[in-house]
BAVEXLO-737694 format. One record per atom (N, C-alpha, C): residue in one letter; x, y, z. Coordinates in steps of 0.1 Angstrom, whole numbers, plus 5000, padded with zeros to 4 digits. Atoms other than C-alpha are relative to their C-alpha. Layout:
<rofis>
AXYZ
...
</rofis>
This chain:
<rofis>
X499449974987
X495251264841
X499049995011
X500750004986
X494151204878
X500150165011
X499849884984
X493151464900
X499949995013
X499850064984
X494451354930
X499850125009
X500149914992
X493251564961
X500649935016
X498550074984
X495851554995
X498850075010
X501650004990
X493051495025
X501250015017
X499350004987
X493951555060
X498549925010
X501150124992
X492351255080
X500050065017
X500449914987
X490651355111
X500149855008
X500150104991
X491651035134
X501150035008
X498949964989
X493851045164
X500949905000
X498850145002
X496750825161
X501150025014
X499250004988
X498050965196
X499849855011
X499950104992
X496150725214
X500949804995
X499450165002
X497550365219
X499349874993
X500950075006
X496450085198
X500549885011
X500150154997
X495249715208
X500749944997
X499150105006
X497349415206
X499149934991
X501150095006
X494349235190
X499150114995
X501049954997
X492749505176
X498750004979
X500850035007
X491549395143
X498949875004
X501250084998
X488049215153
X500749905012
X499650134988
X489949045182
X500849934994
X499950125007
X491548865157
X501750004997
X498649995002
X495648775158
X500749994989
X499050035008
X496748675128
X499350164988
X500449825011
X494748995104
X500950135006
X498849894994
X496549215133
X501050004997
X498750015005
X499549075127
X500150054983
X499249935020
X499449125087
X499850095001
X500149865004
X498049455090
X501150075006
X498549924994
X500949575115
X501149984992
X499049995012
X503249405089
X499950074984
X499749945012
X502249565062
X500250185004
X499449874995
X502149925080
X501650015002
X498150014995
X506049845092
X501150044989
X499550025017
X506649865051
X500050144998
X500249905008
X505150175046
X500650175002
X499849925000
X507050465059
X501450014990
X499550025010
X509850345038
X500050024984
X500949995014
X508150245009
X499350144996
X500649915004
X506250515006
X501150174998
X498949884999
X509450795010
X500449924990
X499650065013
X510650534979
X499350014986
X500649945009
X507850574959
X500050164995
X499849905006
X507950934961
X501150064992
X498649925007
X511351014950
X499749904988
X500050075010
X510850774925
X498950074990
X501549885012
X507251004906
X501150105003
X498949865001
X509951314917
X500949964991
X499050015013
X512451184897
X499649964989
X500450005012
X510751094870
X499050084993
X500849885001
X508651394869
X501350104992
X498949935005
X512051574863
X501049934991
X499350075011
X513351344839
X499250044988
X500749985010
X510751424817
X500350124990
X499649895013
X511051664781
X499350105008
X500849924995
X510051984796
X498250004993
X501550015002
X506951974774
X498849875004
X501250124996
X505251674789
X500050025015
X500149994980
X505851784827
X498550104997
X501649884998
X502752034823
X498949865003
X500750135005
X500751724812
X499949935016
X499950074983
X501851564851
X500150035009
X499849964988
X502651804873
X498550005006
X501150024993
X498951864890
X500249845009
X500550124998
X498851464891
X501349965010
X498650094991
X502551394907
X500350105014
X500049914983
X501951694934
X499149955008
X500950074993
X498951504942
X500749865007
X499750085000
X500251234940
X501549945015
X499249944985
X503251334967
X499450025010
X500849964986
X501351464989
X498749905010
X500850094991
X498751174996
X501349925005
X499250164991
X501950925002
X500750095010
X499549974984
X503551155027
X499050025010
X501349994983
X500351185050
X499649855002
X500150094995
X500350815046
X500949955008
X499050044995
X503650785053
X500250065008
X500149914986
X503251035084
X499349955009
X500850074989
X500450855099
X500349875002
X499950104998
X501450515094
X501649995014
X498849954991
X504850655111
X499549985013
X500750014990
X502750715138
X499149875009
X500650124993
X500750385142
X501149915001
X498850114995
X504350205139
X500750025013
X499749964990
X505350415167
X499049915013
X500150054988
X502950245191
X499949825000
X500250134999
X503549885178
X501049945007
X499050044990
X506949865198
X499649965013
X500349994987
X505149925230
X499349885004
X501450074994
X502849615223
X501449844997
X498750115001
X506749405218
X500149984981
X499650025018
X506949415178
X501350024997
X498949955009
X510049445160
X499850014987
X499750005009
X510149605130
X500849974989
X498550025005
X512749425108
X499650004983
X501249915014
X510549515076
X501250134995
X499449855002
X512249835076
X501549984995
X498249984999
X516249755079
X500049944985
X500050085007
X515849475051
X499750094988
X500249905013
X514249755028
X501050094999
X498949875004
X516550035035
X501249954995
X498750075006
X519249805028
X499749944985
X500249975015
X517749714993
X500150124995
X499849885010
X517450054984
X501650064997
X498249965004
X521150124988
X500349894990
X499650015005
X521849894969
X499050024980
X500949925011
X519250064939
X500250094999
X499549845000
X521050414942
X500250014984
X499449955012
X522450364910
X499249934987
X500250105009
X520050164885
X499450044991
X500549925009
X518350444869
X498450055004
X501550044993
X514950584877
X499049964989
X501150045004
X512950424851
X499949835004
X500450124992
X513950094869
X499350055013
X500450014984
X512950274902
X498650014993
X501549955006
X509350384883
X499649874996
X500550075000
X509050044873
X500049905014
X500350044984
X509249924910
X499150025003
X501449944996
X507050164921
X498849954998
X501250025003
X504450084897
X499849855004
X499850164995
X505049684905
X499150075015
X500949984989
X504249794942
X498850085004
X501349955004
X501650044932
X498849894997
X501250155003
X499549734916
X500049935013
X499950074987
X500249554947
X498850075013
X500449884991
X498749814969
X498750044995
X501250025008
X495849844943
X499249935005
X500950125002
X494549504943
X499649995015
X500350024988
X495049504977
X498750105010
X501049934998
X492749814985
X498849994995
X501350065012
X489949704961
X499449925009
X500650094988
X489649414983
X499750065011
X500150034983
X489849545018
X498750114994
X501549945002
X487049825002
X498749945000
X501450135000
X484749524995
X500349955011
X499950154989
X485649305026
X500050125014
X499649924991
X485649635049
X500049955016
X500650044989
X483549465076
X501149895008
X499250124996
X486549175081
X501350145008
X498749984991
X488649465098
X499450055015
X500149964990
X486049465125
X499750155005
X500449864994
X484749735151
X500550055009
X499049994990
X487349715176
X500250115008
X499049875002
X489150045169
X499150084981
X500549935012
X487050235143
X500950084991
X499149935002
X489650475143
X501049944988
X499150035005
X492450235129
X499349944982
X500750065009
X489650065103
X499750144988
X499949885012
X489250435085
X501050045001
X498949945002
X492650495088
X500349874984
X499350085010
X493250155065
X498650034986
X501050025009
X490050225042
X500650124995
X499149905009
X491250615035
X501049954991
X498950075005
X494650455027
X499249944991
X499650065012
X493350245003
X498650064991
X500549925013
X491050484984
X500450074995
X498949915003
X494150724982
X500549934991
X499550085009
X495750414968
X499249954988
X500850035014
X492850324944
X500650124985
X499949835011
X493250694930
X501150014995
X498649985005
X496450734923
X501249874996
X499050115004
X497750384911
X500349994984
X498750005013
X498750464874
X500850105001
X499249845003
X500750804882
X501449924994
X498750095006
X503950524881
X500049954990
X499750065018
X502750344853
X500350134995
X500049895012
X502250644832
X501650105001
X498649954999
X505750794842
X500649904992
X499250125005
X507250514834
X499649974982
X500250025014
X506050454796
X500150144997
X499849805006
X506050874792
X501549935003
X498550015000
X509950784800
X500549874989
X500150115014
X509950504772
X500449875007
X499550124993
X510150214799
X499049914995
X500450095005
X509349894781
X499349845008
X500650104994
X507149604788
X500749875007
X499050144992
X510049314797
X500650075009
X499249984984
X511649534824
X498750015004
X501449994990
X507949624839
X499849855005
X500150174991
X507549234842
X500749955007
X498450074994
X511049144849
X499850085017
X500149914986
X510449424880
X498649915008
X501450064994
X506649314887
X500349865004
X499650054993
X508148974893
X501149985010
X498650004991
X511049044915
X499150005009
X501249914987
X508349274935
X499249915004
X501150074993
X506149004941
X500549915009
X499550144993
X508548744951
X500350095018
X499549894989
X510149054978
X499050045006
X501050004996
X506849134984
X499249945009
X500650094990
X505248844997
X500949935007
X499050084992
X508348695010
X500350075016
X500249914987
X508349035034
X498949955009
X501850044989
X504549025044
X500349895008
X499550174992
X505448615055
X500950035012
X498849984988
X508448715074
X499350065012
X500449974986
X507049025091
X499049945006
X500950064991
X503548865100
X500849895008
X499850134991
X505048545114
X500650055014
X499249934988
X507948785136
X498750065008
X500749914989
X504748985148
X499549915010
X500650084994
X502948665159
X500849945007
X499250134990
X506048485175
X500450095010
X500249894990
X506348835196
X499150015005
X501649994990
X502548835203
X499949905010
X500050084993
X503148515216
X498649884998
X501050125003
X500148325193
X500749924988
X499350065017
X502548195160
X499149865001
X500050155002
X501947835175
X498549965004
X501150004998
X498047865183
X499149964988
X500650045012
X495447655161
X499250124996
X501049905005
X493047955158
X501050084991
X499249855007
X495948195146
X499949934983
X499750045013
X496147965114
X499049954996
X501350004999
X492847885114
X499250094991
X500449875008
X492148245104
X500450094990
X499149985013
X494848265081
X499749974989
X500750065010
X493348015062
X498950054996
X501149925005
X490148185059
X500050144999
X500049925001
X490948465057
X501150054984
X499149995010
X493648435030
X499449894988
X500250145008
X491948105009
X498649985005
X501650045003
X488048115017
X499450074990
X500949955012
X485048234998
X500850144999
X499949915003
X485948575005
X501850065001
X498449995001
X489948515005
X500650074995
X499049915011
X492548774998
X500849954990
X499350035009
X494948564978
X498949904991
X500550095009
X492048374964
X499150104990
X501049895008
X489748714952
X501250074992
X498949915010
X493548924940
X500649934994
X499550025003
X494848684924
X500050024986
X500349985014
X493348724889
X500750134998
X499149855006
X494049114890
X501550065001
X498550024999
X497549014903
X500449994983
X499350055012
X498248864869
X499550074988
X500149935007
X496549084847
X501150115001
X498749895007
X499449304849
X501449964993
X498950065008
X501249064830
X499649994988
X500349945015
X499549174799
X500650094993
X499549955009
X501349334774
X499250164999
X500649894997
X498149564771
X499250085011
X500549904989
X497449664806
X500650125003
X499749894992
X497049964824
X498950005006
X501250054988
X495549994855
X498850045003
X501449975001
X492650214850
X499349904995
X500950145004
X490949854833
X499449955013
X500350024988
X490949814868
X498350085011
X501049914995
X487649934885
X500350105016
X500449954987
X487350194910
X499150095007
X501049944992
X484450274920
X499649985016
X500349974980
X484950184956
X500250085005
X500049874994
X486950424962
X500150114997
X501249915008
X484950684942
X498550005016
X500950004991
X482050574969
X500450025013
X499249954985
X484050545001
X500150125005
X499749894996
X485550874996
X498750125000
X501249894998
X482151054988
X499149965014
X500350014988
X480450885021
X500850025011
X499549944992
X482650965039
X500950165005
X499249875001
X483651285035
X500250105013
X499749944982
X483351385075
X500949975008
X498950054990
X486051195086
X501550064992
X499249945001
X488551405065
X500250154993
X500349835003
X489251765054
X501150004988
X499549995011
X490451835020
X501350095003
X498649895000
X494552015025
X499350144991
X499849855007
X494252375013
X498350065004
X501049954995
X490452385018
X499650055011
</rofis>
């Protein structure tokens, strides 16, 4: 078991962010505000999703989880509290969120599918959220010095996410959920996944008013497909979870093991 600890991040998310405020740069802005757009959602989906399968479990194996799934609660609603917050000032800068409507309207129709399909979701977008923090922990310096603020808002996030990305798996197989629905879900999740990110980045950029600019794709390209490319460095540990024998501790994390011990001044442990 993980002992997840719920941190209260010391950044101010009152003030207003930049239109450009990763490294100056429009098209990284744009994905990062599209993937924030996802997460207050998502992340109120994940949790009901460890809650309900927390309470599905034989009373004698909830001992075994509780610690891990209260942790586990508690970091995604302070993400999904702050991110709340930085979605709040991306209207002001002309965004539309349409990220949001398109999810809420999937989940209704998932009310009824059982929750060890919603736990194998979860964990699908759990991995997703993984791979993707792993990276931005190594590549930290590509979100720029702009906005310091908003750059340890996304690095916390994804050492919270390092930490706690088998709580889903492991619910999910403690509930006897088998290896062809986890894939059968893990590919739906990717297709819905990246088909979102695509959408919302493009809507943020044809609102910013750069979609049709050679730099904007420019930087897409290297930034998504050079040496240090996100779809060209995650792709491997994308598909390792189409192993039969994974689980995601195989996964290393000692980034954010280091992250979170150097920086331990920029947030304050809940209850401490």
């Amino acid at each position: 078991m993980t002992d997840l600890v719920v941190r209260r991040l010391l950044v101010d998310m009152q003030a207003p962010i930049a239109r450009h405020w990763c490294a100056g740069d429009a098209f990284r802005t744009a994905l990062f505000n599209a993937l924030s757009m996802s997460f207050p959602v998502g992340e109120q989906f994940f949790i009901d999703s460890v809650r309900g399968g927390f309470k599905a479990l034989p009373a004698e194996q909830q001992e075994r989880f509780r610690d891990e799934v209260q942790g586990f609660v508690g970091q995604e609603a302070t993400h999904r509290r702050l991110h709340a917050l930085y979605n709040g000032h991306l209207g002001s800068l002309g965004l539309v969120n349409d990220w949001e409507s398109r999810a809420r309207d999937r989940l209704k129709l998932m009310e009824n599918v059982g929750i060890r399909h919603w736990l194998a979701i979860t964990a699908a977008n759990e991995h997703f959220t993984a791979i993707l923090a792993d990276w931005m922990l190594h590549n930290a310096d590509l979100l720029g010095t702009d906005d310091p603020r908003l750059a340890t808002l996304w690095l916390w996030h994804s050492a919270e996410e390092s930490e706690h990305k088998s709580t889903a798996f492991d619910l999910y197989q403690a509930l006897g959920g088998n290896h062809e629905w986890r894939i059968r879900w893990f590919r739906r999740v990717t297709t819905v996944f990246l088909t979102d990110t695509l959408r919302q980045t493009i809507s943020n950029l044809r609102h910013d008013g750069t979609l049709w600019k050679w730099s904007t794709w420019k930087s897409a390209a290297s930034y998504l497909f050079g040496q240090r490319g996100l779809a060209r460095q995650t792709f491997r540990p994308w598909k390792d979870y189409l192993r039969r024998d994974f689980h995601p501790s195989q996964h290393d994390s000692s980034a954010s093991r280091r992250w979170l011990r150097e920086h331990q001044h920029q947030f304050v442990p809940v209850g401490a």
